[in-house]
Backbone and ligand atoms as CSV (ligand in chain L), in Angstrom:
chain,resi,resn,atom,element,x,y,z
A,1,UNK,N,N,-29.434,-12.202,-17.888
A,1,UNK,CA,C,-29.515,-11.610,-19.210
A,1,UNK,C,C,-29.724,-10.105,-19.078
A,2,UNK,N,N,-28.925,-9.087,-20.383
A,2,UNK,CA,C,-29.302,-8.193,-19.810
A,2,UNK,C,C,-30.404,-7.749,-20.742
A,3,UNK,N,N,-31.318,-6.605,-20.316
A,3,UNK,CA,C,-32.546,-6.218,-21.296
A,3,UNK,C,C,-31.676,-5.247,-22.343
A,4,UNK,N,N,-32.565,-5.877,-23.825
A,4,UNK,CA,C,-31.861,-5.340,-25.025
A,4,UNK,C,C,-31.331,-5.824,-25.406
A,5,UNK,N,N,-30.348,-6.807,-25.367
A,5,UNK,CA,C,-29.348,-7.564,-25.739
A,5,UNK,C,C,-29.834,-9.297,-25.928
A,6,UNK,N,N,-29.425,-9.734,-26.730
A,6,UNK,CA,C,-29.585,-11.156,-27.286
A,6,UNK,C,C,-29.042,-12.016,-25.964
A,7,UNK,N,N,-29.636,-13.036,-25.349
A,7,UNK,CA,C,-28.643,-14.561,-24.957
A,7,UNK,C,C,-28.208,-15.148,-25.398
A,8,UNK,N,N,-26.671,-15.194,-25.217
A,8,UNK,CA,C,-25.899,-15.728,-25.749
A,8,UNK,C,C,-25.595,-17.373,-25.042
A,9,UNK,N,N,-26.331,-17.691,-24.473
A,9,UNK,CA,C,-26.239,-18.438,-22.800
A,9,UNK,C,C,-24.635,-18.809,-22.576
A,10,UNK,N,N,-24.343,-19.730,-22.097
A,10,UNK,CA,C,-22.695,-19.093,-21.005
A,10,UNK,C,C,-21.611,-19.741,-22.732
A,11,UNK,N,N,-20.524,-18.923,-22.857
A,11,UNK,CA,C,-19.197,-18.626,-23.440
A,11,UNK,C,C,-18.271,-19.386,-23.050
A,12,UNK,N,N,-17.639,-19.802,-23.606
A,12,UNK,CA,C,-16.071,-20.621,-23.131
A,12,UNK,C,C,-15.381,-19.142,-23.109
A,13,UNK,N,N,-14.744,-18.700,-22.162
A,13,UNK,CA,C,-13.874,-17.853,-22.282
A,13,UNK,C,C,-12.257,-18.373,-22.535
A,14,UNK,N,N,-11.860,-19.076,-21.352
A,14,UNK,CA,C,-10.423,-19.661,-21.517
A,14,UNK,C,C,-10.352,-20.747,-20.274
A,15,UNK,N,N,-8.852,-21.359,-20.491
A,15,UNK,CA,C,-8.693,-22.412,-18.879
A,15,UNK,C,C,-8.746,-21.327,-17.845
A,16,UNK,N,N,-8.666,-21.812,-16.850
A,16,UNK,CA,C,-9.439,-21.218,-15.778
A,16,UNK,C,C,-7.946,-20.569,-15.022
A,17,UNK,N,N,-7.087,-21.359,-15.373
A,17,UNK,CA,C,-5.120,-21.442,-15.268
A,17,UNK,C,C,-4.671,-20.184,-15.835
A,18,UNK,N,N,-5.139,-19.343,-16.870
A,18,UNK,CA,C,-4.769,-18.557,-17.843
A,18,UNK,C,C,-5.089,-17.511,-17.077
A,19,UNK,N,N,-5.688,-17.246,-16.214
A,19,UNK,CA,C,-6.191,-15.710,-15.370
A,19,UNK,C,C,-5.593,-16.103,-14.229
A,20,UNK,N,N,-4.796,-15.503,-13.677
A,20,UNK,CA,C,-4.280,-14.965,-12.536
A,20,UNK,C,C,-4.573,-14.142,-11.790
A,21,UNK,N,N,-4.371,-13.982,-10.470
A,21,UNK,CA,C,-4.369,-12.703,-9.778
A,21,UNK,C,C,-4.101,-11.335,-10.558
A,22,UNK,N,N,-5.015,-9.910,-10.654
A,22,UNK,CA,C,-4.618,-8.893,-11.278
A,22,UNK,C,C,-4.546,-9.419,-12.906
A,23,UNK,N,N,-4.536,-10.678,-13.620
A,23,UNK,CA,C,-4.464,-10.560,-15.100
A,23,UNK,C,C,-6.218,-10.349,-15.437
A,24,UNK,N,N,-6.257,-9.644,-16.961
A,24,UNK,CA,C,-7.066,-9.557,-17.082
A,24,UNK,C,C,-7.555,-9.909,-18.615
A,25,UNK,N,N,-8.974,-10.618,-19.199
A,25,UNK,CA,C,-8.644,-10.824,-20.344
A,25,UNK,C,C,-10.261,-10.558,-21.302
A,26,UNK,N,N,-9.769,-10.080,-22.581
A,26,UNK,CA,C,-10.820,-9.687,-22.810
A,26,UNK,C,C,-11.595,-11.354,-23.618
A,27,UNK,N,N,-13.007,-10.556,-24.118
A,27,UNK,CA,C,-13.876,-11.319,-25.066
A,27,UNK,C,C,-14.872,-10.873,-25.154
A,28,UNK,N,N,-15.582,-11.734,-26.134
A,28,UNK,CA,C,-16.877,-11.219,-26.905
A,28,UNK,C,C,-18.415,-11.886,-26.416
A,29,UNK,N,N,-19.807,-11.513,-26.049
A,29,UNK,CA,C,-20.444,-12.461,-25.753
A,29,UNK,C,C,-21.547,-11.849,-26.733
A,30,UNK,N,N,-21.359,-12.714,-28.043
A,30,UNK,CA,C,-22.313,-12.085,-29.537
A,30,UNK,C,C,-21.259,-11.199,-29.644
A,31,UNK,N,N,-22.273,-9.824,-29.930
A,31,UNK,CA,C,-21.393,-8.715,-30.566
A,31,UNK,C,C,-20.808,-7.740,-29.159
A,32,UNK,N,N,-21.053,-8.294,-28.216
A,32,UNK,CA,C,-20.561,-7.165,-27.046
A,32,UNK,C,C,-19.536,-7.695,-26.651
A,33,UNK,N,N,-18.463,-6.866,-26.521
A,33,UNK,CA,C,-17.374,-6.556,-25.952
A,33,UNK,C,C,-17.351,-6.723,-24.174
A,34,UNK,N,N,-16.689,-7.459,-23.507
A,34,UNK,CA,C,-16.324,-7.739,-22.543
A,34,UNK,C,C,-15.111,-8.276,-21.771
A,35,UNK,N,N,-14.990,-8.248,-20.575
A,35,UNK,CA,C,-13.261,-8.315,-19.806
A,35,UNK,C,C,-14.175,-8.953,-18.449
A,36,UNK,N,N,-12.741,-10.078,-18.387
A,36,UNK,CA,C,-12.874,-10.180,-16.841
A,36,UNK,C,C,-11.632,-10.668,-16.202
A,37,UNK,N,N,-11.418,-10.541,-15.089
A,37,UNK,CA,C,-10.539,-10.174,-14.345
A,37,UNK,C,C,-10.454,-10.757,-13.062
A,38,UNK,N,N,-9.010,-11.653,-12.201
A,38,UNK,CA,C,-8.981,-11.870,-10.963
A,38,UNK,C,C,-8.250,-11.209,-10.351
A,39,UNK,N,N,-9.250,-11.151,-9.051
A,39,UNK,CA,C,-8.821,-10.006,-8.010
A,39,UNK,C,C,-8.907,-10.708,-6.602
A,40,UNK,N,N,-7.801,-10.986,-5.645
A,40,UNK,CA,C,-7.562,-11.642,-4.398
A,40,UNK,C,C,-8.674,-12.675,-4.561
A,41,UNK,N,N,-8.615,-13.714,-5.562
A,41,UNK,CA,C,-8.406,-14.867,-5.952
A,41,UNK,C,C,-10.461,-14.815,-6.442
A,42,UNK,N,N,-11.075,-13.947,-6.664
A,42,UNK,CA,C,-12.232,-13.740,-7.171
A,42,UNK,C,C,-12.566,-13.461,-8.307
A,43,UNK,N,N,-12.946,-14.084,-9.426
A,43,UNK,CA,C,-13.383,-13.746,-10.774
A,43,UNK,C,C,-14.496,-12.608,-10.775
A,44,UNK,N,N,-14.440,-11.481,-11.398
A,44,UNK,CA,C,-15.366,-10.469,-11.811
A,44,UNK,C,C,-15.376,-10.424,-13.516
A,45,UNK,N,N,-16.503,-10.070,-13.558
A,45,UNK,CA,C,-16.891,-9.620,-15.440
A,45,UNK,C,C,-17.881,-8.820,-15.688
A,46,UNK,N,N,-16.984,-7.987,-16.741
A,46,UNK,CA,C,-18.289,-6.680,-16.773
A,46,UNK,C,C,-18.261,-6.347,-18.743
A,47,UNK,N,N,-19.273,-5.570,-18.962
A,47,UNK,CA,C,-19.035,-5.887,-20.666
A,47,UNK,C,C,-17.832,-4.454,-20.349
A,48,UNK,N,N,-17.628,-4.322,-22.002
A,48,UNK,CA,C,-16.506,-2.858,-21.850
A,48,UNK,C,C,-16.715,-2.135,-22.360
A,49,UNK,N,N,-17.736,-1.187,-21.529
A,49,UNK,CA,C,-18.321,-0.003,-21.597
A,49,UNK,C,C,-18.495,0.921,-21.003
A,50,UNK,N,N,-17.802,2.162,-21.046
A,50,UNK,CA,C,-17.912,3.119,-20.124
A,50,UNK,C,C,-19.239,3.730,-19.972
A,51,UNK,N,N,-19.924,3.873,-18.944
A,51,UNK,CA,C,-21.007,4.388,-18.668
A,51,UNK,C,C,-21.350,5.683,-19.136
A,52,UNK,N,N,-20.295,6.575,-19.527
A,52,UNK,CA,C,-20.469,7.926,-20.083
A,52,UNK,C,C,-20.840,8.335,-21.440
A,53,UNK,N,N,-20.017,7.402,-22.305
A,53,UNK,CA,C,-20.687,7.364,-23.656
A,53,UNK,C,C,-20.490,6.081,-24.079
A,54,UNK,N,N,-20.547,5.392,-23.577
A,54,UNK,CA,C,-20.744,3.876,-24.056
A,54,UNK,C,C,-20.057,3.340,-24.928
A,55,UNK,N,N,-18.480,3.539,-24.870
A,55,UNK,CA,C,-17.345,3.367,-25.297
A,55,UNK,C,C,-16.256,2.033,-24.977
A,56,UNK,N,N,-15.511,1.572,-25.378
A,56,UNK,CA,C,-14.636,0.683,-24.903
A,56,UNK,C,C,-13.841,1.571,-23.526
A,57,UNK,N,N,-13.639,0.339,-22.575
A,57,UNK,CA,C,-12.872,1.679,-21.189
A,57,UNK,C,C,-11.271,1.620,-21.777
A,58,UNK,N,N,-10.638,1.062,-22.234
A,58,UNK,CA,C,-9.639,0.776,-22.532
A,58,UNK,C,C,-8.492,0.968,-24.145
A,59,UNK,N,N,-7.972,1.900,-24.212
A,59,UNK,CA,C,-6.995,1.654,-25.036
A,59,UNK,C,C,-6.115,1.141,-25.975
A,60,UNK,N,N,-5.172,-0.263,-25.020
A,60,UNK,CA,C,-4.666,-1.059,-25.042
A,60,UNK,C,C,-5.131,-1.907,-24.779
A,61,UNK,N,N,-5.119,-3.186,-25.285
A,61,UNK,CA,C,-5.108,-4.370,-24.817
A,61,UNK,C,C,-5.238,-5.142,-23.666
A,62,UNK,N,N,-6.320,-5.764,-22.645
A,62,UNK,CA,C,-6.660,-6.165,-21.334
A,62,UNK,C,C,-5.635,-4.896,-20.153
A,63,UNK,N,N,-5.239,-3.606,-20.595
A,63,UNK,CA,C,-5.063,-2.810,-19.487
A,63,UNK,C,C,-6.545,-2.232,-19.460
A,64,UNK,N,N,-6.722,-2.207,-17.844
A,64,UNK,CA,C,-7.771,-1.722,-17.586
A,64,UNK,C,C,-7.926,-1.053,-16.610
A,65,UNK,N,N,-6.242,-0.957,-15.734
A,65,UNK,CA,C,-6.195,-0.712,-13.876
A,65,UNK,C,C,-5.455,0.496,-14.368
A,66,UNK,N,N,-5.799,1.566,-13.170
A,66,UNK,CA,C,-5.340,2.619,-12.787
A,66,UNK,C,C,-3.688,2.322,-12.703
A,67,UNK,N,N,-2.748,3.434,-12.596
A,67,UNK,CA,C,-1.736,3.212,-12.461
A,67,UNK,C,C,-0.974,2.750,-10.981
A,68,UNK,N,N,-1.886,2.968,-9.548
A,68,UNK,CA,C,-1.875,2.137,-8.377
A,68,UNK,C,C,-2.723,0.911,-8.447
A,69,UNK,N,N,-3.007,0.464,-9.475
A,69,UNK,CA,C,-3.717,-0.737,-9.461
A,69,UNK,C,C,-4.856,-1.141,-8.627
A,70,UNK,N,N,-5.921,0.264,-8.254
A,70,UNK,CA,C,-6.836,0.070,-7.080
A,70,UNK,C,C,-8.190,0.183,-8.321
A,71,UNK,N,N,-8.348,0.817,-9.252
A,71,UNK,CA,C,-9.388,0.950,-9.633
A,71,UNK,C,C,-9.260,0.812,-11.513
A,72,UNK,N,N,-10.653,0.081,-11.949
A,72,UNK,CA,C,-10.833,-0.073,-13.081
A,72,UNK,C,C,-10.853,1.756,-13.390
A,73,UNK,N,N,-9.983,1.935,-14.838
A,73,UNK,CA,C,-9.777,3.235,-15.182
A,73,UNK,C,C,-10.475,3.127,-16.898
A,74,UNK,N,N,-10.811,3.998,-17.303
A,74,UNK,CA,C,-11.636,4.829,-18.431
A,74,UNK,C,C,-10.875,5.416,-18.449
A,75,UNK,N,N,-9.972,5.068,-20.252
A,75,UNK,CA,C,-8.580,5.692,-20.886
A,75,UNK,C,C,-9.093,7.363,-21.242
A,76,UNK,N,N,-10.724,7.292,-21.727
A,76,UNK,CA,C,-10.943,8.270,-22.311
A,76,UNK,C,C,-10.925,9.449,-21.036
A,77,UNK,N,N,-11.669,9.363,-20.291
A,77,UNK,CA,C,-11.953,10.481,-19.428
A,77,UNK,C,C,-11.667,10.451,-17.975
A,78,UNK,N,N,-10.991,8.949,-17.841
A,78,UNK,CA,C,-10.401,9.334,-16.348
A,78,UNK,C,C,-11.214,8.681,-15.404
A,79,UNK,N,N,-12.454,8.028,-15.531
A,79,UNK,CA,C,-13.385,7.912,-14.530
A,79,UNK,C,C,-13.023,6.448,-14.055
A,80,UNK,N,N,-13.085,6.602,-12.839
A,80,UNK,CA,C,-12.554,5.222,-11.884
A,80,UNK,C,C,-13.815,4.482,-11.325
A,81,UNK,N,N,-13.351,2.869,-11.551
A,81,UNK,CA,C,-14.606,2.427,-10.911
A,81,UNK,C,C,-14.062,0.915,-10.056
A,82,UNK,N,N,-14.696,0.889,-8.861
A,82,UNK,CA,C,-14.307,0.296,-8.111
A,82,UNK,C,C,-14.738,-1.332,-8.230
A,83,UNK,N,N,-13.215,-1.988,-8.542
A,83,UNK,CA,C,-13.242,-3.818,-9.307
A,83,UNK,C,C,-14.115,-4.642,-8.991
A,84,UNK,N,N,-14.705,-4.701,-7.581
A,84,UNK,CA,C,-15.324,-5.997,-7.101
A,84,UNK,C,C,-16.878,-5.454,-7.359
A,85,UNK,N,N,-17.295,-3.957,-7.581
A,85,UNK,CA,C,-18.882,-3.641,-8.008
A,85,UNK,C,C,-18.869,-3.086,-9.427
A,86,UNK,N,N,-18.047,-2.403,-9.972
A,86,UNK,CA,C,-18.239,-1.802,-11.024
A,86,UNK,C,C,-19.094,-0.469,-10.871
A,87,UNK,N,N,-18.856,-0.041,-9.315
A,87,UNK,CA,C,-19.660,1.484,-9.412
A,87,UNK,C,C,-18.340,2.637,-9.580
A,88,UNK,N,N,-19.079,3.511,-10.188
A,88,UNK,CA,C,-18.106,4.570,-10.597
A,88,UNK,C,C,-17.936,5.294,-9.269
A,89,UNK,N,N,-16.698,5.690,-8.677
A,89,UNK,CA,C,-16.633,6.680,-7.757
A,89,UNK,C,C,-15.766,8.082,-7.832
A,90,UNK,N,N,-15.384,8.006,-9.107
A,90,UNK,CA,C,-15.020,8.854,-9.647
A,90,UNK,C,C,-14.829,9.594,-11.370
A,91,UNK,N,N,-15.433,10.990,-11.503
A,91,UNK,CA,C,-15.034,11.129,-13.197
A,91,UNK,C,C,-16.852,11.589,-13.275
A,92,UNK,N,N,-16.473,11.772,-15.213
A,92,UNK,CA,C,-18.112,11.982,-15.028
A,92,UNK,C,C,-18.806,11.410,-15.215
A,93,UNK,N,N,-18.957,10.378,-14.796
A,93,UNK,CA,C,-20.083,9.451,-14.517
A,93,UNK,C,C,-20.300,8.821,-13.772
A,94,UNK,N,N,-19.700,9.643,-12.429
A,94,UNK,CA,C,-20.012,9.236,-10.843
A,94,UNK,C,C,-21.186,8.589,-10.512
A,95,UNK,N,N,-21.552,7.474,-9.874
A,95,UNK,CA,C,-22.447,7.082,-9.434
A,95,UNK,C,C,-23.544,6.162,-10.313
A,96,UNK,N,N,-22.867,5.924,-11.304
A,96,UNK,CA,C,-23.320,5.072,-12.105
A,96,UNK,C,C,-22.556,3.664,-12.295
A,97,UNK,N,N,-22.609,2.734,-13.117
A,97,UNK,CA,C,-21.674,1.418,-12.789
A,97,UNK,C,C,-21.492,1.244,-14.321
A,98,UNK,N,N,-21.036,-0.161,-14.020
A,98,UNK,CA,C,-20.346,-0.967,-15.169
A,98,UNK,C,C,-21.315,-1.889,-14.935
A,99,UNK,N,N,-21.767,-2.443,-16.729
A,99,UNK,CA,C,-22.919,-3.374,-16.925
A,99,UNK,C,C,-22.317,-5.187,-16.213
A,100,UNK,N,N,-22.747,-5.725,-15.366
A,100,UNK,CA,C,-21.723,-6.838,-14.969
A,100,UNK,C,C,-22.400,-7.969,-15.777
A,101,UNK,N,N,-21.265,-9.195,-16.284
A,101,UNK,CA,C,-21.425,-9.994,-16.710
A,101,UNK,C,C,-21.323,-11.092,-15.543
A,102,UNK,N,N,-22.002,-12.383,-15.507
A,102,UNK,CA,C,-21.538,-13.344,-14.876
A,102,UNK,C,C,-20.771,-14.434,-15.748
A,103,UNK,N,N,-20.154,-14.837,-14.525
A,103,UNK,CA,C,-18.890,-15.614,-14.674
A,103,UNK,C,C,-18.797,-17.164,-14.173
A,104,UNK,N,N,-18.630,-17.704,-14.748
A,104,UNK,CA,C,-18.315,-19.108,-13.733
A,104,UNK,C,C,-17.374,-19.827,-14.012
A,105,UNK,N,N,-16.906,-20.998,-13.537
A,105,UNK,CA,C,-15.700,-21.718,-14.005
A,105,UNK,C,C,-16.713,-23.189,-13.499
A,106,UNK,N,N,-16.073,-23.976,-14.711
A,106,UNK,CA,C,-16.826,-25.218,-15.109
A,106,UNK,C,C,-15.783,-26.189,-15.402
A,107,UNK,N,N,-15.385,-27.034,-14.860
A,107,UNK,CA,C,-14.328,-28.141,-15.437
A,107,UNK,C,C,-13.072,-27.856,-15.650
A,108,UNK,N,N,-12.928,-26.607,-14.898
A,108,UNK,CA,C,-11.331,-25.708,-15.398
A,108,UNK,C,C,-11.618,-24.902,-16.193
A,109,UNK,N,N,-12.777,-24.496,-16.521
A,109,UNK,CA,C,-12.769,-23.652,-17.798
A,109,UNK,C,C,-13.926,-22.175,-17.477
A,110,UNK,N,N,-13.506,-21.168,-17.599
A,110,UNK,CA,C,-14.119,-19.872,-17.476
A,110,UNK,C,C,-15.196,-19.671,-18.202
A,111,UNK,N,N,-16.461,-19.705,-17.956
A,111,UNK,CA,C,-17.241,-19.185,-19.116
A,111,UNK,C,C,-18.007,-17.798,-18.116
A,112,UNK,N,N,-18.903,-17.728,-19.319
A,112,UNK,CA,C,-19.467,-15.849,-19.265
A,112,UNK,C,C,-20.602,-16.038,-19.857
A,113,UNK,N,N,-21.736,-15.479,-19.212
A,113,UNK,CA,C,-22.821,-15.242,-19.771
A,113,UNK,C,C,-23.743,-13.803,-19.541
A,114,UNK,N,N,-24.119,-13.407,-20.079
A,114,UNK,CA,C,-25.180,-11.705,-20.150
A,114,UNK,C,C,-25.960,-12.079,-19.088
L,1,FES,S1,S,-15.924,7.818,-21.928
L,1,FES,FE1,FE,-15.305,6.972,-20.012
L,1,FES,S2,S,-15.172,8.670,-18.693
L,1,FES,FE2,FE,-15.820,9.516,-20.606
């Protein structure tokens, strides 16, 4: 759970079939905004918030990867953060992270909890 925020305890996100390698998909856990994403066959989840001003990282719709597809990108200001920790290693808000959600898969099915 994170401090400040309500438990929501764990979310149905989707079938577990529906995320692929590199796809990524958003949702809600309460009122917070969150994405998660498989990466060389590992589920990650983080809410979607840029650490700089506490913004959605994204634009469009579940894009969330840099244009080499190495790092979670922040549409607003550029700041890159690396998929499997959610620490920023680049932009201005170096050295700070992305709030992570956990993830699990249950019966075929993805859920998410704070
Ligand atoms: S709001 Fe994300 S880098 Fe500024």
């Amino acid at each position: 759970m994170v401090e400040g925020y309500p438990d929501v305890g764990w979310v149905t996100v989707c079938p577990d079939e529906e995320v692929a390698n590199d796809q990524f998909r958003e949702f809600h856990l309460g009122d917070q905004p969150c994405f998660l994403f498989r990466r060389r066959g590992e589920l990650h989840a983080y809410r979607n918030q840029c650490p700089h001003l506490g913004i959605p990282l994204n634009w469009m719709p579940e894009k969330f990867m840099d244009l080499d597809n190495c790092f979670i990108h922040c549409a607003t200001h550029g700041a890159l953060f690396t998929p499997e920790s959610g620490d920023c290693i680049a932009g201005p808000c170096q050295g700070d992270r992305l709030i992570p959600v956990k993830v699990r898969v249950s019966g075929g099915v993805i859920e998410a909890s704070l």
